[in-house]
N, C-alpha and C positions, 0 to 999 in steps of 0.2 A: 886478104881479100876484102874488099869492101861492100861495106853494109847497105841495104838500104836507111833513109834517117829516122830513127827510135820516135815514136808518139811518146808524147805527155799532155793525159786529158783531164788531172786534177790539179792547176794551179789557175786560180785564178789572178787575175790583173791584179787586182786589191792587196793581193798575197806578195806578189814583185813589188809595187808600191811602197808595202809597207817595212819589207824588208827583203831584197832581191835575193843575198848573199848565199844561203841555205838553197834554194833552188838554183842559183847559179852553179854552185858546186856539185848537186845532182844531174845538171844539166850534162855539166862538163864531162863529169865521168861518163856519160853515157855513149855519147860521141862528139866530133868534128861538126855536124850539123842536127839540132834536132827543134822536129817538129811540134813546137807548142800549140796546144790548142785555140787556149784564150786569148796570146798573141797573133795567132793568124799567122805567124813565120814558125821559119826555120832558125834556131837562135844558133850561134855562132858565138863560142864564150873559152876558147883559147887561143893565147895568146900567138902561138905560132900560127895559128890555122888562119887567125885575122891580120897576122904579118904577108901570109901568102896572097892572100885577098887582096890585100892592099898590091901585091906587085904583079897583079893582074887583074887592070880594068878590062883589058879587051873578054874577060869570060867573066869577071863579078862588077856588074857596071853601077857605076851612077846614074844615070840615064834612066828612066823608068817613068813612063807618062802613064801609069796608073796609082803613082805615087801619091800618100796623102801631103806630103811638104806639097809637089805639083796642085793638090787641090789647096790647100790652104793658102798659101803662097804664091803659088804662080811656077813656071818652068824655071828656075833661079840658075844661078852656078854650080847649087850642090846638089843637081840633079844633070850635068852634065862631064863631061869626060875629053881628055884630048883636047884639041888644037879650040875646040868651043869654049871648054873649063879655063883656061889658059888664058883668052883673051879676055873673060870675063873678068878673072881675077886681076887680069895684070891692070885692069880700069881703076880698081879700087885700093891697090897695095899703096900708093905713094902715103896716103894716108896713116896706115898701119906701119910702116920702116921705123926703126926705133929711133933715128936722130929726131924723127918728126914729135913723138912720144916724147921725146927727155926735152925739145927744144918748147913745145907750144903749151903741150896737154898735162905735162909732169906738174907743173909751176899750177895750173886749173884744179888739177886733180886735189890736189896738197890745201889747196885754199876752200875746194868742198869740202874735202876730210875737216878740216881744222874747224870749220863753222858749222857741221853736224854734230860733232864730237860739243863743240861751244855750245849748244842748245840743252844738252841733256850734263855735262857733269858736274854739275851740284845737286844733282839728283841721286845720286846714290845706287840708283837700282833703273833696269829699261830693256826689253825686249829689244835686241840689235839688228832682229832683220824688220819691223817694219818702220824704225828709229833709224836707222844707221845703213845697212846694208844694202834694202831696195831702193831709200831716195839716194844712195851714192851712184848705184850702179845704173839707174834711172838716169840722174841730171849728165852725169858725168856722156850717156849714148846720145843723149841730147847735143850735148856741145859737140861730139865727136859726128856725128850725124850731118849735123847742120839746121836742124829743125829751129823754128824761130818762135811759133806760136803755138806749143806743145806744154803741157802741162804733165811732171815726171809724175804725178802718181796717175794721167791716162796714161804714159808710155807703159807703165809698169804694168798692167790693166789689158793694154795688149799686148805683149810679149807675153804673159802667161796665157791668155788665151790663145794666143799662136801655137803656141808650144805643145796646149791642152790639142788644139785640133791636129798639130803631129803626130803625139801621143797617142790618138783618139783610136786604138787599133782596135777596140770593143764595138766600136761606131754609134756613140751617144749622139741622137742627133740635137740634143740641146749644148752638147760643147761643140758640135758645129756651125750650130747660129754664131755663140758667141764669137768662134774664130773668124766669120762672115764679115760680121760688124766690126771688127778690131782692122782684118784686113782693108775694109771700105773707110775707114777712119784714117789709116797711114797713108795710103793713096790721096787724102784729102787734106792732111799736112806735108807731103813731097809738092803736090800742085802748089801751095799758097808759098815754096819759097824755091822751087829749080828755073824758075825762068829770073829771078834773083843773081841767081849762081851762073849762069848761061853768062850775064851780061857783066856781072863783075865777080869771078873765079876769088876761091880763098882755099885754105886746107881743109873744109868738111870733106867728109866723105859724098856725099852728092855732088859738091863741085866738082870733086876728080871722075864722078862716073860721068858726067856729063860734056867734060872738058877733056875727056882723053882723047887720044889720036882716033880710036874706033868708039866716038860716045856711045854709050847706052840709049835703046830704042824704050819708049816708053814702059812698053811690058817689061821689061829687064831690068830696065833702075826700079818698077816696081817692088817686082820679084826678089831682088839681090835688098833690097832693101829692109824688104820686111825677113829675110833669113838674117841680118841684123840686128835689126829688132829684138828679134826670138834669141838667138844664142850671145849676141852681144852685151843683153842685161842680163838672163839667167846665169851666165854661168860666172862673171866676178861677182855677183850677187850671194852666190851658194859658194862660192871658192871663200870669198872674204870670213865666211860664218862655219865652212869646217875648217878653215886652217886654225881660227882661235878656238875652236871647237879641241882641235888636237892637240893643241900647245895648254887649255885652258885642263885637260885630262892628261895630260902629262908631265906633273910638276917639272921632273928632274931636267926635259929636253924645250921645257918654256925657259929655266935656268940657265941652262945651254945657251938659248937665243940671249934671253938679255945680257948674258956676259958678254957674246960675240955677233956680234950685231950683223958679219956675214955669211952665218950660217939659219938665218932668214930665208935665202934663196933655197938651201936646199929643205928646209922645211915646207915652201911653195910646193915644191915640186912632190914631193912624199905627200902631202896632204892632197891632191890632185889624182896623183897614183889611188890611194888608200879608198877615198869615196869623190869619184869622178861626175862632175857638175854634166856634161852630158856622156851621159852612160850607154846611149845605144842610136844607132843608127841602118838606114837600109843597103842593100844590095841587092841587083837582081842579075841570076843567070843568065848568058848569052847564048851557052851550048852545055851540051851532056856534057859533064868532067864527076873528076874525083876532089874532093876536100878532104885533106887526110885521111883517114878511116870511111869516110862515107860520098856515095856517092848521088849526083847530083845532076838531074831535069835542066834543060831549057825552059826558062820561066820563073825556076824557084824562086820566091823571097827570102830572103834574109835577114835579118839582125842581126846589125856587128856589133856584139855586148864590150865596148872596150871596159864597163864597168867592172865586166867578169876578168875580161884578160888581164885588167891589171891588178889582180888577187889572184892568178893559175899559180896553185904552188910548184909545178913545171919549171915557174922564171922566177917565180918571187918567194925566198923563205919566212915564212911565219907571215902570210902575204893580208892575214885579217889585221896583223898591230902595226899601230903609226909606229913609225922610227925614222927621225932625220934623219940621220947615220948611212942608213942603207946606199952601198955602194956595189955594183951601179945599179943605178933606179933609172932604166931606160923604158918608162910608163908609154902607155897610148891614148892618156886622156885629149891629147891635143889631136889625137891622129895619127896619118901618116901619109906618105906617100904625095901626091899633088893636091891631096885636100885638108893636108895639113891644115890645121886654124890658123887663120890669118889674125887673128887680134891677139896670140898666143903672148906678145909683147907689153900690150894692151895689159893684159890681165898679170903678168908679173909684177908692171911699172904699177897699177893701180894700187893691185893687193898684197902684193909680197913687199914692197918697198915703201907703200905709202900708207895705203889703209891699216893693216894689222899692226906694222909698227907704231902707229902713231895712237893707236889704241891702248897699245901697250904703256907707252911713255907717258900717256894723257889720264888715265883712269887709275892710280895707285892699288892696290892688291885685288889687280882686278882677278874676279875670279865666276865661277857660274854658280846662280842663284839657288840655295840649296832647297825651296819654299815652290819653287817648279820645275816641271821637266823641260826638257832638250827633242824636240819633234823634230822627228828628220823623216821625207817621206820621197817615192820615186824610184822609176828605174830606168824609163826614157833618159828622164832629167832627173838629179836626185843632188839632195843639199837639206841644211835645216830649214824648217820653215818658223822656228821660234829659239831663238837664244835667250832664253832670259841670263841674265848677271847684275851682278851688282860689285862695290869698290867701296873704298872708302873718301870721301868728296874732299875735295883742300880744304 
């Protein structure tokens, strides 16, 4: 018989933040849906229950106009569903295909990596996320973008404020000024270069939204734009920095990697699994149903924790330790269903084959700095916010 969904009124936000994992597992056990206080939803944090979800938009939708993405953002694509979702997407995909990634962006990518990495190693020692990680995954949204007169450490500036005002489910109203101003600032770099793009088309991503068979109406290439923005930088950003994060605390399977250079990919994908760059997303009910064990309102919110699904020891064994190895690792960090992440390709070609290796091959015994800690913070979004390390310089 199913339940009504289980309250939990002592966790606060700061507590997920700082470390999800512990409440995730308490969650889990308790049911299929439960009602968090601090987060204002219903969190959803197994793996099958959020497989289910996924194969039915028509009762757990995307769609939700009292969404904070809709207030921060705008009505985008990843707040629609169906024949709408679809045509949005299909605007922006030419960009995202992988021959386009290995033929324009691969060759870009490689020649950032090479000249961040050039800046800092004769230094010995350097914090990799605001050295290495945010201006890669910055310049690199930039090129891919299209943006012309943007400067990567404002894109960086907002996309975390975007993100903070997704997140915002406390409802500070000082992270939502700054999500305000971040969003009226990328609206005011889309203006100063799509009428550009209009009149002579290339591979950004704003070219193809604006030059597809159904262009994008201004509110839409807004909107699609700034969810870009936001998950486009954050999440190679925080990918680049746990994957060496797991190779750099795990001698034997970083050993692995450098003997065999293509068991890289499945280290991407394990480190993805293990601590998932966006960890949680919404859902809102259409009608009365069941979700596994509990049962469920027309209206509910939701949170689809894939941070949690992809540690349910249900799917995954010994599902808190990195291990490349792990076969099969059929993770949900990217999603599923139609709202798969589109730059899922993106972020392999960046991180798993360009970035991390080239780190590795560049920095000789690289290893993490034993003189500071490793901040890792989130549960929206979650990744280090401080790598320190250091090598030994040529």
């Amino acid at each position: 018989m199913s339940q009504v969904p289980p309250r939990i009124n002592d966790i606060a936000v700061s507590e997920l933040t700082r470390n999800p994992y512990p409440h995730f597992d308490r969650i889990r056990d308790l049911g299929s849906a439960v009602w968090v206080d601090s987060a204002r939803l219903h969190l959803v944090t197994r793996f099958e229950d959020i497989h289910e979800v996924e194969r039915h938009p028509e009762i757990f939708a995307s769609t939700n106009p009292g969404s904070l993405m809709n207030k921060v953002m705008g009505h985008s694509l990843m707040r629609k569903d169906f024949d709408e979702h679809k045509r949005e997407r299909k605007a922006i995909e030419p960009a995202f295909r992988p021959r386009a990634i290995k033929s324009s962006l691969a060759p870009y990518f490689q020649t950032l990596v090479d000249d961040l990495i050039g800046s800092f190693d004769q230094d010995g020692a350097v914090d990799l996320f605001p050295m290495f990680a945010e201006p890669l995954a910055s310049r690199a949204l930039i090129k891919m973008i299209g943006f012309q007169t943007v400067e990567w450490r404002d894109l960086a500036a907002w996309s975390q404020a975007l993100m903070d005002g997704v997140g915002n489910y406390q409802g500070d109203p000082e992270i939502d000024a700054r999500a305000k101003q971040a969003s009226e600032a990328i609206n005011a770099a889309i203006e100063a270069v799509v009428g550009l793009y209009r009149a002579e088309p290339n591979g950004s991503v704003l070219s193809a939204m604006v030059n597809a068979p159904d262009p994008h109406s201004d509110e839409r290439l807004r909107a699609n734009i700034k969810v870009i923005v936001g998950g486009g930088l954050n999440e190679p950003r925080d990918a680049v920095l746990t994957l060496l994060f797991a190779l750099l605390t795990h001698p034997e399977q970083l050993q692995a990697v450098q003997d065999d250079a293509a068991l890289m990919r499945a280290a991407f994908e394990e480190s993805v699994r293990w601590v998932s760059p966006i960890g949680m997303y919404p859902r809102r009910v259409t009608q009365d149903t069941v979700l596994g064990d509990t049962a469920l309102r027309a209206g509910d919110q939701l949170g689809i924790c894939v941070g949690a699904a992809n540690r349910d020891p249900r799917r995954f064994g010994d599902p808190n330790s990195f291990n490349l190895f792990r076969k099969p690792n059929h993770h949900l960090a990217f999603g599923a269903g139609p709202h798969f992440c589109a730059g899922t390709w993106v972020a392999r070609a960046l991180v798993g084959e360009i970035a991390v290796p080239s780190l590795l091959a560049r920095l000789a015994n690289l290893r993490l700095d034993p003189t500071q800690p490793v901040v890792e913070s989130g549960w929206v979004f979650r990744g280090p916010t401080s790598l320190p390390v250091c090598w030994d310089p040529a």
